[in-house]
One Martini backbone bead per residue (centre of mass of N, CA, C, O) as a GRO file, in nm:
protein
  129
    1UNK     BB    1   1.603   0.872   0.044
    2UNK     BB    2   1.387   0.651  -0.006
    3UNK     BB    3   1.314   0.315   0.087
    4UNK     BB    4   1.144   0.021  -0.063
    5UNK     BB    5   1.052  -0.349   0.048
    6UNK     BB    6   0.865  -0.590   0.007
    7UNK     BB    7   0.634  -0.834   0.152
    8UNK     BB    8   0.398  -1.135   0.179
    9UNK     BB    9   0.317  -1.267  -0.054
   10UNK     BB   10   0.078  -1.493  -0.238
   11UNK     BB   11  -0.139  -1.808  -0.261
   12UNK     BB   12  -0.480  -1.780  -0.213
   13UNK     BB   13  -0.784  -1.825  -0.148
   14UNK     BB   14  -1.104  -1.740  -0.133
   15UNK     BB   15  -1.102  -1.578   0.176
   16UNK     BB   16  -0.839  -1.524   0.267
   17UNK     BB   17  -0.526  -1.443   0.408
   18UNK     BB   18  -0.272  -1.143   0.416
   19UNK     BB   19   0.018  -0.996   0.462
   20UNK     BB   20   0.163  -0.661   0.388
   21UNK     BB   21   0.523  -0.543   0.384
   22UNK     BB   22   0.711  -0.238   0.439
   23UNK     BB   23   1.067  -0.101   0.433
   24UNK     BB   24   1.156   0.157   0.555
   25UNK     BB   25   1.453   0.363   0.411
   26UNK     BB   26   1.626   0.606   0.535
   27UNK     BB   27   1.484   0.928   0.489
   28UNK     BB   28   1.216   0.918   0.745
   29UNK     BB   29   1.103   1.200   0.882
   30UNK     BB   30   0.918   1.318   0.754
   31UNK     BB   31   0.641   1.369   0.545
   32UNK     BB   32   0.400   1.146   0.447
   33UNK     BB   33   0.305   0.975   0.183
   34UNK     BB   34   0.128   0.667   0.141
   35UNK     BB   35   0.060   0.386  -0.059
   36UNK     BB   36  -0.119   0.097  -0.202
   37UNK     BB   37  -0.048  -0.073  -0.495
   38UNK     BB   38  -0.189  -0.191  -0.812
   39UNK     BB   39  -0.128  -0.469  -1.082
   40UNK     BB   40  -0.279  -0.617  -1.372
   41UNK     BB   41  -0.287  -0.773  -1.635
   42UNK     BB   42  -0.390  -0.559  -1.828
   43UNK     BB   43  -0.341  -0.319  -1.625
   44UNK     BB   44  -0.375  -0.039  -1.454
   45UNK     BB   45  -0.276   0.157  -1.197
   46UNK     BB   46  -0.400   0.115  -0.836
   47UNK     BB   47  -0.540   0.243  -0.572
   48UNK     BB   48  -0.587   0.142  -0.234
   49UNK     BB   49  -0.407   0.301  -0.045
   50UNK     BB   50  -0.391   0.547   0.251
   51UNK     BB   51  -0.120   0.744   0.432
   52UNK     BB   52  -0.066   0.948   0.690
   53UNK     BB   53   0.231   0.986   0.881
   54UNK     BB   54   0.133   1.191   1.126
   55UNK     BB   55  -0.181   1.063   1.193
   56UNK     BB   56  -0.312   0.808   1.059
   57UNK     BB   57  -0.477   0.871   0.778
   58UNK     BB   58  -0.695   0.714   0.601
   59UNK     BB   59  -0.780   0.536   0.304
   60UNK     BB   60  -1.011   0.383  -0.012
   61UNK     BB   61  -1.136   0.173  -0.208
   62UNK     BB   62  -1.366   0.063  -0.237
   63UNK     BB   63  -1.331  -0.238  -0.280
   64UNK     BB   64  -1.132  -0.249  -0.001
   65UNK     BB   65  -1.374  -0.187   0.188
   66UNK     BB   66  -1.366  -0.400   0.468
   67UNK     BB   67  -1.079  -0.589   0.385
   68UNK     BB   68  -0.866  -0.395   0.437
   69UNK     BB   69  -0.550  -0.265   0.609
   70UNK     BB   70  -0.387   0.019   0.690
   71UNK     BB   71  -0.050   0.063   0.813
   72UNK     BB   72   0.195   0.181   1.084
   73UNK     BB   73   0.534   0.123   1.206
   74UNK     BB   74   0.741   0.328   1.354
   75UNK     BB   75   0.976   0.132   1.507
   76UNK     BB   76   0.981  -0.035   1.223
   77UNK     BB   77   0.950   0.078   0.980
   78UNK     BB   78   0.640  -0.016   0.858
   79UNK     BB   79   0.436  -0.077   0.598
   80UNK     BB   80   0.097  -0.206   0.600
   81UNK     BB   81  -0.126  -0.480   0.473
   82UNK     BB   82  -0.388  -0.602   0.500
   83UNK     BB   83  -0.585  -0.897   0.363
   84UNK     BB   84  -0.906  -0.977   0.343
   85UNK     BB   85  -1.115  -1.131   0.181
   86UNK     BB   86  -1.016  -1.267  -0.084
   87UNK     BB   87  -1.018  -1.226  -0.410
   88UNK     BB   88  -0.940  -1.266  -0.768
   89UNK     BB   89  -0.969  -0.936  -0.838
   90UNK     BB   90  -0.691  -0.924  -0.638
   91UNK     BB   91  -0.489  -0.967  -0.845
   92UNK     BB   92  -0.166  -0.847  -0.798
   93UNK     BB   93   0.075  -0.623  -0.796
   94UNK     BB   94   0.212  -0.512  -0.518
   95UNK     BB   95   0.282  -0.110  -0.404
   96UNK     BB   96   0.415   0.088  -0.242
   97UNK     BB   97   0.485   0.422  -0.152
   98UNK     BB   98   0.585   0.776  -0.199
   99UNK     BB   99   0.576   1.115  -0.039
  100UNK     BB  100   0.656   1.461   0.038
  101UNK     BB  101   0.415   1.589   0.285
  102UNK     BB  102   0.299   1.888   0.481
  103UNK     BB  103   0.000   1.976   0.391
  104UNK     BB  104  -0.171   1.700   0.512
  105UNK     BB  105  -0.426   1.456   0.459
  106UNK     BB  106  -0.605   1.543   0.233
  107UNK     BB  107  -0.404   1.467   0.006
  108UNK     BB  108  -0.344   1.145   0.045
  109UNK     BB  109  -0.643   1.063  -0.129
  110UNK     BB  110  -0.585   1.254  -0.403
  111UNK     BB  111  -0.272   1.185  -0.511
  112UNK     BB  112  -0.154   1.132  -0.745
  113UNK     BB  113   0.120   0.895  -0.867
  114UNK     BB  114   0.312   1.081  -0.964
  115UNK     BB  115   0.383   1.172  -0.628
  116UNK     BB  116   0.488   0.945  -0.659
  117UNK     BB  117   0.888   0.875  -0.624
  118UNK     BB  118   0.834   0.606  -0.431
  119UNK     BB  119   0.942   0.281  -0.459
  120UNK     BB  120   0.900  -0.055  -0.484
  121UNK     BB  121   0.926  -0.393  -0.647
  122UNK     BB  122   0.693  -0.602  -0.547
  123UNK     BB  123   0.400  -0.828  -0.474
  124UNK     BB  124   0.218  -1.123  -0.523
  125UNK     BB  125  -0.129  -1.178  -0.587
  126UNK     BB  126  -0.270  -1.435  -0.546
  127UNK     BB  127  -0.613  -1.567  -0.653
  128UNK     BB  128  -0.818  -1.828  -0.592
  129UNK     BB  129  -1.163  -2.000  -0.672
   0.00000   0.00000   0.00000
């Protein structure tokens, strides 16, 4: 029912900063859990954060707080992670997520993979050192 489509990555030096966006489509009335994760060569994927839309509550992974920011507009369907002061081992594929969550926000920074039923195809995030 929900639809999402990635865009903004590419190849920045140590200390850069990208934006990506991720632009929601379909039924997207309801209460979800959003939240990007990341994917590196030869290693598992990992989330980076996540944001329950009803109330704007987000959560991170240790390595990216303080450097990452997710967001979202809700006027335009999108949502957005900031990544600021980018590392090299910030490299990896990075993907939207999405699934229907009306429980609270309580639950969308501790679950699992698994819940996420809606995927974006991904974009590559490169740094060089």
């Amino acid at each position: 029912r929900v639809q999402l489509v990635e865009s903004g990555g590419g190849s920045v030096q140590a200390g850069g900063s990208l934006r990506l966006s991720c632009a929601v489509s379909g039924d997207n009335s309801d209460s979800y859990c959003l939240a990007w994760f990341r994917q590196a060569p030869g290693k598992e994927r990992e989330g980076v954060a996540t944001i329950y839309n009803d109330d704007d509550t987000t959560a991170y992974r240790d390595s990216v707080k303080g450097r990452f920011t997710i967001s979202q507009d809700n006027a335009k369907n999108t949502l957005y992670l900031q990544l600021n002061d980018l590392k090299p081992e910030d490299t990896a594929m990075y993907y939207c997520a999405a699934f229907e969550h009306r429980g609270g926000n309580w639950y969308c920074e501790q679950a699992p993979t698994n819940d996420y039923n809606y995927w974006g195809q991904g974009t590559q995030v490169t740094v060089s050192s």
